[in-house]
N, C-alpha and C positions, 0 to 999 in steps of 0.2 A: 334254300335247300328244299327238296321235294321231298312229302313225308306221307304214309298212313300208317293208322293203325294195326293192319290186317296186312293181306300179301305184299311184299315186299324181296327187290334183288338181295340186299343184304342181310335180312330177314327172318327170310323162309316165308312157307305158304303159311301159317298162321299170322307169323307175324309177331309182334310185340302185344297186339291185346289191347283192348279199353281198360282204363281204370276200372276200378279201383287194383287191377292184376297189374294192367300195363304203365311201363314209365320212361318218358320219353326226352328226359333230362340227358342219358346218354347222349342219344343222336345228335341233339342240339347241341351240349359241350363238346361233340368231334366235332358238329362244323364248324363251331366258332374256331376252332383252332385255325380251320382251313381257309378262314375269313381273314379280311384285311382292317376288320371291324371289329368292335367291340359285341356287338350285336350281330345276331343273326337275323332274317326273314325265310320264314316257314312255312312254304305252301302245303298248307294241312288240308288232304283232299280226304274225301269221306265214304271213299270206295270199301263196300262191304258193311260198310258202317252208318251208311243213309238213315238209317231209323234212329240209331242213338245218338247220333252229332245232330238230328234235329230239334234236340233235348235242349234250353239252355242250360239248364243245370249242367251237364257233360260238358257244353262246349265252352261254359267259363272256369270250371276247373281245369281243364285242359288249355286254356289264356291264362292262368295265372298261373300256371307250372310252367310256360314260357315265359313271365315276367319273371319267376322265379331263378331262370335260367340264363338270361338277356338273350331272350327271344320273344319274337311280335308274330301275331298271325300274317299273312295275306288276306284281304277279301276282295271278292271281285264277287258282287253279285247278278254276272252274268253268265256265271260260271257255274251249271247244277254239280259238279264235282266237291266245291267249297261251302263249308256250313256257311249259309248265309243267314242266322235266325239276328234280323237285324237290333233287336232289343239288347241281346246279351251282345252282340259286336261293337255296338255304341255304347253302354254303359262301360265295358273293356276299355277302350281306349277314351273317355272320359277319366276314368279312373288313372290313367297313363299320363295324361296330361297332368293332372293334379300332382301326382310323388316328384314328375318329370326335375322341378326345380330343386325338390328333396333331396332326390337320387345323385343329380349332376355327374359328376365323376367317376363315380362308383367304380372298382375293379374285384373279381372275387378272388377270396381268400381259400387256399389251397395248400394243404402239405401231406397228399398223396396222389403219386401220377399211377394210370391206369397205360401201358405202353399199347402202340397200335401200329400194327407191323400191315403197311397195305401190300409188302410184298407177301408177307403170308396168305392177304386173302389172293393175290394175285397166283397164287400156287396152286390157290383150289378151283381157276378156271380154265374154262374149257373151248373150244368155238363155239360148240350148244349151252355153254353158262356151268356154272358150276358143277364141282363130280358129284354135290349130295345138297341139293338148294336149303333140304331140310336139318343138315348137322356141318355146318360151316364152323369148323375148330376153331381159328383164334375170332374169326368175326362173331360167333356166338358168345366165343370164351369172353372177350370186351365187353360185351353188352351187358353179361351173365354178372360177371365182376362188378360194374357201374352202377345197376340194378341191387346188386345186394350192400355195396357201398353208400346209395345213396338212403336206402332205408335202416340204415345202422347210423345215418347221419354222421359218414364220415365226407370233409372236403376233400374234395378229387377234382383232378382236372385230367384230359388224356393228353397223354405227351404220344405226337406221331415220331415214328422213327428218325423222320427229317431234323424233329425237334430235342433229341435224346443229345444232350451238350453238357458241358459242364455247369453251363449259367444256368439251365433250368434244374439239373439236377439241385445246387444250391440251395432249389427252394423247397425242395422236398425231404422228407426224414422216410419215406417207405414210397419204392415201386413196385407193382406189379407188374409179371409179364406172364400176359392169358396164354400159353401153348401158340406160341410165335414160333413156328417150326419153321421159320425164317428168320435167324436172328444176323448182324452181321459181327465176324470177328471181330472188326475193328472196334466195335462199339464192345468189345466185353473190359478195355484195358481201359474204359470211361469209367465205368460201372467199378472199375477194381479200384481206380484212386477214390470213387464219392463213398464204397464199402469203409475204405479205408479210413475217411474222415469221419466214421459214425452210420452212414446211411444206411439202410435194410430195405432188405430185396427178399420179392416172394415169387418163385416161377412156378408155373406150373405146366403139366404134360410133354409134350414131343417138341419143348423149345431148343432152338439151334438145331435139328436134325436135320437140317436141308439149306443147301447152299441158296444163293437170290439170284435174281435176274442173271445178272453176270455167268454164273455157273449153271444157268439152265435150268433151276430149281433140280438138282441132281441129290442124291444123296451125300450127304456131306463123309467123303471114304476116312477124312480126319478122325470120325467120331463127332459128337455134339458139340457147338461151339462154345457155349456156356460149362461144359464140364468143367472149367477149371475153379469157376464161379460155388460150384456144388458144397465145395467144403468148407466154406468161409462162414466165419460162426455166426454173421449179420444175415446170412442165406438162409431162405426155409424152401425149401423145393416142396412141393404135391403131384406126385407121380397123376394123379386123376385130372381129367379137366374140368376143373371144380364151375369153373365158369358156363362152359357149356350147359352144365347140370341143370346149372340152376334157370337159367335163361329159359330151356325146354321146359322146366317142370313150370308151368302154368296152374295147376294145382298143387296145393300142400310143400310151399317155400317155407313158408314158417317153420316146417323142421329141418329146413336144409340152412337156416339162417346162421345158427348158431355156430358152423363148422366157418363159417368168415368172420366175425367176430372173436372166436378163439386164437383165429392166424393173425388177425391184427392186434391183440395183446395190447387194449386199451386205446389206441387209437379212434379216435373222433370226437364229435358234439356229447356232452354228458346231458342227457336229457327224460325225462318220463315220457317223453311224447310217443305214441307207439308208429310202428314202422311205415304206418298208412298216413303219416306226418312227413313233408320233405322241409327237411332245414338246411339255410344253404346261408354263406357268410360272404359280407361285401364289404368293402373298406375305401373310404374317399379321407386319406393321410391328411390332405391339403385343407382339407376341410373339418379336419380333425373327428370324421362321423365313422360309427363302426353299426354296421348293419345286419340284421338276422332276418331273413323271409323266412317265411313258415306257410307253407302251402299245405291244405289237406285233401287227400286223395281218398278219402271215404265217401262213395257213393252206391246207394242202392239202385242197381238199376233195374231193378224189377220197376220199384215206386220211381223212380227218378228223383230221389230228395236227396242233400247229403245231412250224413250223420257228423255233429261238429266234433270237434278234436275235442271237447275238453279242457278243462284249466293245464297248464303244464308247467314246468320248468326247467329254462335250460340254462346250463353254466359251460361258459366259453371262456378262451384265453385274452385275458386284456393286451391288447399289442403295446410293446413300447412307450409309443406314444402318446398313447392315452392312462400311463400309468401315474398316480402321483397327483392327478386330477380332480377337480369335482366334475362327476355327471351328470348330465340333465338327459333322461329317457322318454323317449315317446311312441307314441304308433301309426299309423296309417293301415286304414283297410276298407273295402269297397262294403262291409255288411253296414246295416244299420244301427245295430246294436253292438259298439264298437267296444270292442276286447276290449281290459284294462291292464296294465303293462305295470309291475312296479319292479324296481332294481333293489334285490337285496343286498343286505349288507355284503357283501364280498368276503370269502375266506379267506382270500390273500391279496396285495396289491396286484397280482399276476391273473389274476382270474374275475372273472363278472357271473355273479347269477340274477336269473331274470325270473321272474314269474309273469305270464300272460293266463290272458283267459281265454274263453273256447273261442277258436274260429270257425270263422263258416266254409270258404275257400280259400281266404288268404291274407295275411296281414307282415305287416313290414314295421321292425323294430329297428330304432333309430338312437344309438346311444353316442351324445357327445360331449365334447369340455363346452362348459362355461367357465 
């Protein structure tokens, strides 16, 4: 997939932003979906952004938030569009190679879908391109949602419309759906048997108010197709497009943070790490290894240095199979002065707490049976 920083079709003209504001975990988790891979490749081009992607500093926090993601750069250094600063590109994928044996199998753990309706963005275009490049509703609303999900350190993965099933639902205990004012009927009587089994659903704005392809994107003369969805006591609707909100404000998130957090009612990673922290959960069953990345996205970039995360600690859900077990915990990370990782005692068979130390960009915790 083709990706910047800055202007961009799906976007808008700012853009998503450079760290330490910008985060690009979204992007990458939709194309994986679209991928036939476990992995993506990212052609991370540095338009608008020339001067700060010649940073190593910038452009290996920006490689490990794709490791973080199972995503790899492209480089082509023949290419002035691509950060070529070939120091921080080789020591990247040296550092790739080394976990590569570690990692093996890996698949991420997730039990919240962010929904992504392409006929919705497909509603907002035009023959000269979108009706408003710079407030694209659900496509914002996605981004907006992802972005404040993944800095709450909740697991998410996005479910496309194609993929809205019963099977996938299964794996999820909360969906979101960003102002998909293209929802399709069929899919609300999905939605009604997974409410049914327990599931919780959070909609927001002008969803279902417009028929799909088929219907021309017309006004739906039915009424909204979700309305029946409204009253079910697993449903929380937000008239606002909370997503959009947030994705725009590029300044002062911090106090828009809290209003996602309250909707999800304790859902995610339970951690001290602050939001400038990406924690993301990987699991290889066969290999019996349960995994935490921890990536930090705290950079100055006036100085170009980064500020390290900190001691922290997180406490996650012991899966099944790893319950009942002895642990042996470790870590992997590309700094010199390598974190120290110990597994506390556990407050319950069901749960793992970890304490790490500060990292620099990014370290990879490794907990398995012996």
């Amino acid at each position: 997939t083709e990706f910047s920083m800055g202007w961009r079709l799906a976007a808008g003209a700012v853009g998503f932003k450079s760290p330490p504001v910008g985060r690009f975990a979204p992007m990458y988790k939709l194309a994986r979906e679209h991928a036939r891979s476990r992995f993506v490749n990212v052609w991370l081009y540095n338009d608008h952004y020339e001067e700060e992607l010649s940073h190593p500093e910038l452009c290996k926090l920006v490689y490990y938030e794709m490791l973080a993601t199972h995503a790899f750069p492209k480089f082509d250094p023949k290419n002035p569009r691509f950060s070529n600063n070939k120091k921080a590109n080789a020591e990247f994928f040296e550092f790739a190679a080394q976990v590569a044996p570690i990692y093996g199998a890996r698949v991420p753990v997730a039990d919240v879908g962010i929904y992504y309706s392409s006929s919705s963005v497909l509603r907002q275009l035009t023959p000269r391109g979108f009706v408003n490049h710079d407030a694209q509703p659900h496509q914002f609303g996605f981004w907006g949602w992802a972005t404040a999900l993944g800095e709450l350190h909740v697991q998410y993965r996005a479910v496309p419309e194609w993929k809205l099933t019963p099977e996938t639902l299964d794996t999820l205990s909360l969906l979101v759906i960003p102002n998909a004012d293209v929802f399709d009927p069929a899919d609300v009587a999905v939605l009604n048997t997974w409410l049914s089994g327990g599931g919780r659903l959070i909609i927001t704005g002008e969803t279902g108010k417009y028929l799909g392809e088929s219907g021309n994107f017309a006004l739906n003369s039915n009424g909204r197709s979700i309305a029946a969805l409204l009253d079910h006591p697993h449903v929380q609707y937000q008239a606002e497009n909370t997503g959009m909100e947030y994705y725009l404000a590029y300044s002062g998130r911090a106090s828009l943070l809290p209003q996602f957090s309250d909707a999800l009612d304790g859902v995610g990673v339970s951690s001290t790490a602050s939001s400038r922290t990406g924690i993301t959960l990987y699991a290889d069953e066969a290999e019996g290894r349960l995994f935490i990345d921890v990536n930090n996205f705290d950079i100055d970039l006036e100085a170009y240095t980064m500020n390290h995360t900190g001691p922290m600690e997180i406490q996650v859900a012991c899966p099944p199979w790893l319950q009942g077990a002895t642990h042996k915990i470790s870590v992997v990370s590309p700094q010199a002065d390598m974190p120290e990782v110990e597994l506390l005692s556990p407050q319950s068979g069901t749960t793992l707490q970890i304490k790490l130390g500060s990292v620099e960009y990014y370290a990879g915790i490794v907990i398995e049976k012996i």
